[in-house]
C-alpha positions in Angstrom: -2.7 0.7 13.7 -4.0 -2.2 11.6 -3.7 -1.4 8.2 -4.5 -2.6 4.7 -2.8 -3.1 1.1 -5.5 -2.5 -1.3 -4.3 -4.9 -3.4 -2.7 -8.0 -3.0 -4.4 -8.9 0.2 -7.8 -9.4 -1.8 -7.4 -12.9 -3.4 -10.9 -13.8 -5.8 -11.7 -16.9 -4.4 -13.3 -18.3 -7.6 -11.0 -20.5 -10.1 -10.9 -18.6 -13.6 -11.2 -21.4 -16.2 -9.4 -18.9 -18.9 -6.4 -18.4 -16.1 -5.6 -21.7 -14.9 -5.5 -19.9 -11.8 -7.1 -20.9 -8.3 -8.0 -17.8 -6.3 -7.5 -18.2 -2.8 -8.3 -15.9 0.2 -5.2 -15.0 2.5 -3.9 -12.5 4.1 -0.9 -10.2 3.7 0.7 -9.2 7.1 3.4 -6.8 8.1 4.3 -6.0 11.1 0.8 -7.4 12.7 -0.8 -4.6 10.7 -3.0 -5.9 8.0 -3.6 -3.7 4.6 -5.7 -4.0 1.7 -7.9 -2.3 -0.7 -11.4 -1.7 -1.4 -14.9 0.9 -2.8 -17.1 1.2 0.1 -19.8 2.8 -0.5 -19.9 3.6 -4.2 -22.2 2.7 -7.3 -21.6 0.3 -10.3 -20.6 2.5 -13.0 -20.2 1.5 -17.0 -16.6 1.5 -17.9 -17.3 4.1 -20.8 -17.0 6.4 -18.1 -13.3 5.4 -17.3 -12.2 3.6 -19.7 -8.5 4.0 -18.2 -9.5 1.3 -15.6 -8.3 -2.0 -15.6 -8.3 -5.4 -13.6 -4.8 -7.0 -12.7 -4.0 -10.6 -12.0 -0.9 -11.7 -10.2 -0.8 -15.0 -9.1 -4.4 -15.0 -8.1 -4.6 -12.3 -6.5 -6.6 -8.9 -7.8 -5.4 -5.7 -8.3 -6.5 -2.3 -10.1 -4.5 -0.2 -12.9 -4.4 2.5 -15.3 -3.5 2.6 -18.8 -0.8 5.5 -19.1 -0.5 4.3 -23.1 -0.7 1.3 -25.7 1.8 -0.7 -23.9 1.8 0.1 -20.4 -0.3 0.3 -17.2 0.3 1.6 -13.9 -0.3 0.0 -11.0 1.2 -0.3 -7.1 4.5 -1.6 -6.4 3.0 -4.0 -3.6 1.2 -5.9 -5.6 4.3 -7.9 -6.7 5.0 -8.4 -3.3 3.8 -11.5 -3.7 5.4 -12.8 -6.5 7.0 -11.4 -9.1 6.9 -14.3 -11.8 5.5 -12.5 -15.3 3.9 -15.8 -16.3 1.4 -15.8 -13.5 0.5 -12.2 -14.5 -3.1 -11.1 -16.7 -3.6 -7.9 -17.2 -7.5 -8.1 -18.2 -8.7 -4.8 -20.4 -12.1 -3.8 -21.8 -14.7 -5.1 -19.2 -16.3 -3.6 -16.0 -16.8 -7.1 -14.5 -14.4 -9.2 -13.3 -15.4 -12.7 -14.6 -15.9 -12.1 -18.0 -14.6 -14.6 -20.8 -14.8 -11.9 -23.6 -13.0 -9.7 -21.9 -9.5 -8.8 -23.9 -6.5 -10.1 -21.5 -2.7 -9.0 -22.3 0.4 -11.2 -20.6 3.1 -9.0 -19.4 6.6 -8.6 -21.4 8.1 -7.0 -18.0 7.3 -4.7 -15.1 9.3 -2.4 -12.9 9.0 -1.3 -9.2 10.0 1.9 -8.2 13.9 1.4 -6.9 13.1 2.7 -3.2 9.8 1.2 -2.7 9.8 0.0 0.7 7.2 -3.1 1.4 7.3 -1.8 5.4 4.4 0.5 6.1 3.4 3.1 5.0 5.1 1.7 1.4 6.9 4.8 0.1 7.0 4.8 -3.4 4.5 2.0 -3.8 4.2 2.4 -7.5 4.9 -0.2 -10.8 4.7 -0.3 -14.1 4.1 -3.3 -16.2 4.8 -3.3 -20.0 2.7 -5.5 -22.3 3.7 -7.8 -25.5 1.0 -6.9 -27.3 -0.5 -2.8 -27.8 -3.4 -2.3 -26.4 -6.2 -1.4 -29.3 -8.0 1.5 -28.1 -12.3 2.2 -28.3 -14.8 3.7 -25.9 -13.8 0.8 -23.8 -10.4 1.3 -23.5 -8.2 4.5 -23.3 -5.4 5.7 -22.2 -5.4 7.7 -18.6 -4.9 11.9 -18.5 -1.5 12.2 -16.2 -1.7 15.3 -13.8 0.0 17.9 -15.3 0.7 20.6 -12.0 0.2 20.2 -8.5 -2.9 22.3 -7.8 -4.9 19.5 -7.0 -3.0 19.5 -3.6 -5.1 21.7 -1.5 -7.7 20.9 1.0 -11.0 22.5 -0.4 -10.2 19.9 -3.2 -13.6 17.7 -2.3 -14.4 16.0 -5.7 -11.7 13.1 -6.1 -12.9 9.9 -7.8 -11.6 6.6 -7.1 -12.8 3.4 -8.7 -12.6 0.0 -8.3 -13.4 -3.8 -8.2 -12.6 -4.7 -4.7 -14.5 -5.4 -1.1 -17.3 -3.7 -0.4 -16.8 -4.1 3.2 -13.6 -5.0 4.9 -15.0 -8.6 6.2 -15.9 -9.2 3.0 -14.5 -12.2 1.0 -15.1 -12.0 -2.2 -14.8 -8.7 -4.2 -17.3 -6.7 -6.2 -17.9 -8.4 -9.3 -18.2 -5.1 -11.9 -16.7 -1.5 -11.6 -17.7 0.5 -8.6 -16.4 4.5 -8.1 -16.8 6.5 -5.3 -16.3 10.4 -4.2 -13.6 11.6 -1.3 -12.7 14.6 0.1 -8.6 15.7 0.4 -6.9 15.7 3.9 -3.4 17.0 4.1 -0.7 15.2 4.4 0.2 16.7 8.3 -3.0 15.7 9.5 -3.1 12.7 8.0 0.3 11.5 9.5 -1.3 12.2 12.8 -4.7 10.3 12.8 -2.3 7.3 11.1 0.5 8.2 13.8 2.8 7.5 10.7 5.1 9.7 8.7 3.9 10.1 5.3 6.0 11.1 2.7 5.3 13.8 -0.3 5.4 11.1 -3.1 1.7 10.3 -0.7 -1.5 12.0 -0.2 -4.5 11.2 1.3 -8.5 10.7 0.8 -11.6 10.5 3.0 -14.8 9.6 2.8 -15.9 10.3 6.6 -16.4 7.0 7.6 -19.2 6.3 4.8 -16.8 6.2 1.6 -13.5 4.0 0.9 -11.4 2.2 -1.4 -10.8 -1.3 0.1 -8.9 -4.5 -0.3 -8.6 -5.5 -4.1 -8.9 -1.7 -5.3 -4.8 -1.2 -5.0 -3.1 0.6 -7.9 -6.6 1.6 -9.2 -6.4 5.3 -10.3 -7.5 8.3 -8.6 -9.3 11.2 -10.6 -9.7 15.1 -10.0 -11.6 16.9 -12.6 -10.7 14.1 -15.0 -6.6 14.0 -14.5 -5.3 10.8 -13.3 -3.4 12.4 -9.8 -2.9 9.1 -8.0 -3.3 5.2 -6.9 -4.8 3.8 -4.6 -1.9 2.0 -2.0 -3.5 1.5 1.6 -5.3 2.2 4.5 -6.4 1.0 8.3 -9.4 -1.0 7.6 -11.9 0.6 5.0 -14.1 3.4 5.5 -12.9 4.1 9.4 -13.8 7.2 11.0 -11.0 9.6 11.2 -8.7 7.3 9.2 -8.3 8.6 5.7 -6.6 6.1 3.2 -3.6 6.8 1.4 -2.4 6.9 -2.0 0.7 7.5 -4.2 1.0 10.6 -5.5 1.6 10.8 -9.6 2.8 14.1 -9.6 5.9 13.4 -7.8 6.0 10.4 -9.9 6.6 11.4 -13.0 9.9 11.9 -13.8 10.2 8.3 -12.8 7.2 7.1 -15.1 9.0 9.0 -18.0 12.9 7.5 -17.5 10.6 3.5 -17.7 8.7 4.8 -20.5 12.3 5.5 -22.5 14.0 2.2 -20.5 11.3 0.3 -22.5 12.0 2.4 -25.5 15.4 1.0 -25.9 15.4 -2.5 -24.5 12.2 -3.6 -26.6 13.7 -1.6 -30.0 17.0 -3.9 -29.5 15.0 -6.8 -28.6 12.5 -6.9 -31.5 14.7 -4.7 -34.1 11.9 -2.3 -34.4 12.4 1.3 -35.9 13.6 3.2 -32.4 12.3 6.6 -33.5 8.3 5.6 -34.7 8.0 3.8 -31.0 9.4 6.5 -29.2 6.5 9.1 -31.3 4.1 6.5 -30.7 4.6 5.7 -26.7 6.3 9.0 -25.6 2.9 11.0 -27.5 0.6 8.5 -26.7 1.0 8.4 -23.0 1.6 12.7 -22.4 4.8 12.1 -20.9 6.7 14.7 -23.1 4.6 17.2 -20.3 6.1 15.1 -17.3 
């Protein structure tokens, strides 16, 4: 199967004056199978609408995320798979387009990978989490994401799952789209979806599809996923964008959080020791601000 990494196998191909950074298109390969991420057939959408979603930058190559609080983002594990250097990483917050010099950009204090992601396919436990030296100041245009709080999203009469994105519109494509773009996909269990992908797909997965018409696609990876306004998921990777009978797949935040909790109090202690700060205000502030005291 030839397969995509919605994320780091979209590179902008545009040089961003406020980055220093020339984007260059190439592609990521495992295994001859090629992933990447995209919205195919969606609409532009204002960001007021999900304010949760923003653009990241590593090494010049494009990925989504979620805010989960102030400091931190989610996003997927393979788009470090790259390189993992912090000072080549932008997290860019408060603007549906992608080339815009107003827009507020963070630099990273550290991120994390999940301990048994695996960069062969299908990229269990392809989630990160990337930490920020400055809080992010929160408005209409940016907000922290609602985590999924129980598992009843898991069933497949579930139709109404929202995915956004700034990615390819088409897989051929070379550049990606240049504001926000969501779409609507329909839930395929995770048995069936092991079998059109001849692949074994793990619980910490599930899978979306918009019959051939609707898709994330290369540059939407680690974008989030929405059901009935609950951040359930991120986008990770598919085979090609918008195939028939080939659903994407996407990491699954419910089985997830435990792990995002134990980072959020990991950050808790190194940054208190680091910067001296009062241990018990940041752990209110983070631990409250990001819901993960109902993980």
């Amino acid at each position: 199967m030839q397969a995509k990494c919605r994320s780091i196998t979209l590179l902008i191909t545009c040089i961003f004056v406020y980055l220093n950074i020339v984007h260059v298109e190439t592609k990521h390969r495992l295994k001859n199978k090629e992933f990447g991420p995209k919205i195919v057939g969606g609409k532009e959408v204002d960001l007021e609408q999900y304010p949760f979603a923003v653009q990241f930058f590593n090494l010049g190559s494009l990925c989504g995320g979620a805010i989960l609080n102030s400091w931190a983002v989610l996003t997927s594990a393979h788009c470090f798979d790259g390189n993992k250097d912090i000072d080549e990483m932008v997290v860019q917050i408060g603007s549906k387009y992608i080339y815009d010099f107003n827009a507020k950009r963070h630099e990273i204090r550290s991120f994390a990978t999940h301990e048994d992601y695996d960069k062969e396919i299908p990229f269990e436990k392809d989630i990160a989490i990337l930490f920020l030296k400055k809080p992010i100041r929160f408005g209409k245009l940016a907000k922290k994401a609602v985590l999924v709080k129980h598992s009843k999203w898991m069933d497949v009469s579930q139709k109404n799952f929202i995915v956004t994105g700034w990615g390819l519109t088409n897989y051929h494509g070379s550049v990606s789209e240049s504001s926000l773009m969501m779409t609507h996909l329909t839930y395929v269990p995770i048995e069936q979806c092991s079998r059109l992908h001849d692949l074994k797909l793990s619980e910490d997965m599930f899978c979306l599809y918009g019959f051939g018409k609707r898709d994330t696609c290369r540059g939407d990876s680690g974008g989030g996923v929405l059901w009935r306004g609950s951040l359930v998921g991120l986008t990770s990777h598919g085979d090609g964008c918008a195939k028939v009978d080939k659903p994407s797949v996407y990491t699954n935040l419910w089985y997830m959080r435990k792990w995002i909790k134990a980072k959020v109090y990991q950050f808790i202690e190194e940054f208190c020791q680091a910067e001296q700060y009062e241990k018990d205000h940041l752990q209110k502030v983070l631990l409250n601000d990001s819901d993960t005291n109902s993980l």
